[in-house]
C-alpha positions in Angstrom: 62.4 49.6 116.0 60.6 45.9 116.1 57.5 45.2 113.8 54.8 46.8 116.4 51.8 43.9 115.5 54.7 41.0 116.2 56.1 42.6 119.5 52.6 43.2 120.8 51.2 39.5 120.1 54.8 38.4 121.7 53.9 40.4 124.6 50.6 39.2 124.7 51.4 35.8 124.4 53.7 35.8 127.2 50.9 37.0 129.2 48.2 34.5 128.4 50.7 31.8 129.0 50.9 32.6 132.5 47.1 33.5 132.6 46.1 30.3 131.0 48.8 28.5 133.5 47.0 30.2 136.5 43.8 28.9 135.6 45.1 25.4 135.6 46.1 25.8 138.8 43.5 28.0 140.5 40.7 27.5 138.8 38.6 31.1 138.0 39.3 32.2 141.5 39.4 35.5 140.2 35.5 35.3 139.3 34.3 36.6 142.5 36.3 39.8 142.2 34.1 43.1 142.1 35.5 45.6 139.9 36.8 47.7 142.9 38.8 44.4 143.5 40.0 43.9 139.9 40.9 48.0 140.0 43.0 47.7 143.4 44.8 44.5 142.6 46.3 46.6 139.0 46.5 49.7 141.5 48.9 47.9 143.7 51.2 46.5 140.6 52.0 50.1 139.3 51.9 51.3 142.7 54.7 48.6 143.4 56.7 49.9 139.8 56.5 53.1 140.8 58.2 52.7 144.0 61.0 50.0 142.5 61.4 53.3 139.4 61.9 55.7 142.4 63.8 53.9 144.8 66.2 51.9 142.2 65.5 49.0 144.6 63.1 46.2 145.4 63.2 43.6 147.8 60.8 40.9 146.6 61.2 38.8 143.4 59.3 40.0 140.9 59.9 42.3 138.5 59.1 45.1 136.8 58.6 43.2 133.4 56.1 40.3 135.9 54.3 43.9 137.3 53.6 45.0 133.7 52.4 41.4 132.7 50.1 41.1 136.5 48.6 44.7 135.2 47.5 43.2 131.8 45.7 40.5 133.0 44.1 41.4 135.5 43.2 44.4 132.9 41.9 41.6 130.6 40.1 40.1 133.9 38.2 43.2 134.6 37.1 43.3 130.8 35.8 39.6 131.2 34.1 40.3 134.7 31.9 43.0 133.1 31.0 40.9 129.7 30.4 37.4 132.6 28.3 39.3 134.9 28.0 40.1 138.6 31.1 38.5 140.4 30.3 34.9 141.7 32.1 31.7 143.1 32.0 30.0 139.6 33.9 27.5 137.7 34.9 28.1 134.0 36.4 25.7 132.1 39.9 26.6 130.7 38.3 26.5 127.1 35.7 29.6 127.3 38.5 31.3 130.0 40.3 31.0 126.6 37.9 32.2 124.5 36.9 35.4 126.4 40.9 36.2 127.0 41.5 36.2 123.2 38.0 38.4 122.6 39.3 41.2 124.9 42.8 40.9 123.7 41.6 41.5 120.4 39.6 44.5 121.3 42.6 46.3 123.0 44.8 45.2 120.2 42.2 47.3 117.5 42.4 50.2 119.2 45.7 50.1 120.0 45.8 49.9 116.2 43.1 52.9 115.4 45.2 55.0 117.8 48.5 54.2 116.7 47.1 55.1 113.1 46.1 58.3 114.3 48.8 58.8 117.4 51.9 57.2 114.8 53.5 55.0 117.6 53.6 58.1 119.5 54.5 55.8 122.4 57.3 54.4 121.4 59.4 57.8 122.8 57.9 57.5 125.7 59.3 56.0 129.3 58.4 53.2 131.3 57.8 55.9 134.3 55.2 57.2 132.0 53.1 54.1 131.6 53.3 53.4 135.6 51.7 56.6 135.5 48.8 56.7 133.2 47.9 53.0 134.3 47.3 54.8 137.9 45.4 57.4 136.5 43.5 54.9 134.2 42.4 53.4 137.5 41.3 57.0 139.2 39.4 57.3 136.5 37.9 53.6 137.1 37.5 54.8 140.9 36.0 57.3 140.1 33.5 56.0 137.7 32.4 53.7 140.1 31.8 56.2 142.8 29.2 57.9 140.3 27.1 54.7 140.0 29.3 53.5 136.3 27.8 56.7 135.1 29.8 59.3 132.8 28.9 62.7 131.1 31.2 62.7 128.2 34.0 60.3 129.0 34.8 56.9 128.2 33.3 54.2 130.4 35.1 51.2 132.8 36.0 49.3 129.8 37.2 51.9 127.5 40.1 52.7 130.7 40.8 48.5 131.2 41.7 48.7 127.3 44.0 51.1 127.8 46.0 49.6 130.7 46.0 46.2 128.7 47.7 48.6 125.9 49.9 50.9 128.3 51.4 47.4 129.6 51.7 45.7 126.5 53.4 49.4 125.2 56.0 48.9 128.7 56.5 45.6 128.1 57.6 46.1 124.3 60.2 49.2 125.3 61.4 47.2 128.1 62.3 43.8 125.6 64.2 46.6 123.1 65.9 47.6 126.1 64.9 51.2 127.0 63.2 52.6 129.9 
């Protein structure tokens, strides 16, 4: 078992490289994406690793590893959406995209930290199929938030569930490099 705070900046890193990459090339495109937007474009990645779990199979080039990395930051692009404000056709220079990527990162990375304290890496004996599946529910959850106005009772808000799919695909990503599923 890997040092758990090296693996998950590793994992993370790998991520923002590509995020960072993107935004060189695109631009912050991804700023006039609602959250319903944000929620089915992460919905469609673990929809796609579910199916390539079940079937053993996939036809198109990515894999599961680039499914898990997708999830995270477009995770990380719903957290910046809701701190940046209603969705718009705006420009954001690569700097403050940056900026905000580390902020959120960091906020997923303490509690993954508070719960791993209290949890004890818990997830380390769990499976890949596992994290497809709480990422779905996750977003549910996020559906389902959203279809009571943002409003909850008692339960966590939008953020709170985008936090934990930025840690459920950092978790995959880390079982995946140690070679387990």
């Amino acid at each position: 078992m890997g040092d758990t705070n090296q693996q998950y900046d590793q994992a993370v890193n790998s991520c923002k490289e590509i995020f960072i990459k993107k935004t060189r090339d695109y631009g912050t495109a991804w700023r006039v994406l609602r959250t319903i937007s944000v929620v089915d474009q992460i919905f469609i990645k673990a929809l796609r690793i579910r199916t390539i779990q079940d079937l053993n199979t996939q036809k198109v080039g990515d894999d599961i590893p680039s499914e898990f990395k997708g999830i995270l930051n477009y995770a990380v692009i719903g957290l910046m959406q809701m701190e940046l404000g209603q969705a718009m056709v705006e420009e954001l220079p690569v700097e403050q995209v940056d900026a905000l990527y580390d902020k959120n990162i960091l906020l997923a990375r303490n509690t993954m930290l508070d719960k791993n304290h209290d949890y004890g890496e818990a997830w380390r004996e769990m499976s890949q199929q596992s994290f497809a599946d709480l990422i779905l529910m996750k977003l549910m959850r996020i559906k389902q938030i959203l279809n009571n106005d943002g409003k909850t009772l008692i339960s966590e808000g939008i953020d709170a569930n985008y936090v934990d799919i930025i840690n459920y695909a950092v978790f995959a990503l880390i079982l995946i490099a140690e070679g387990k599923q």
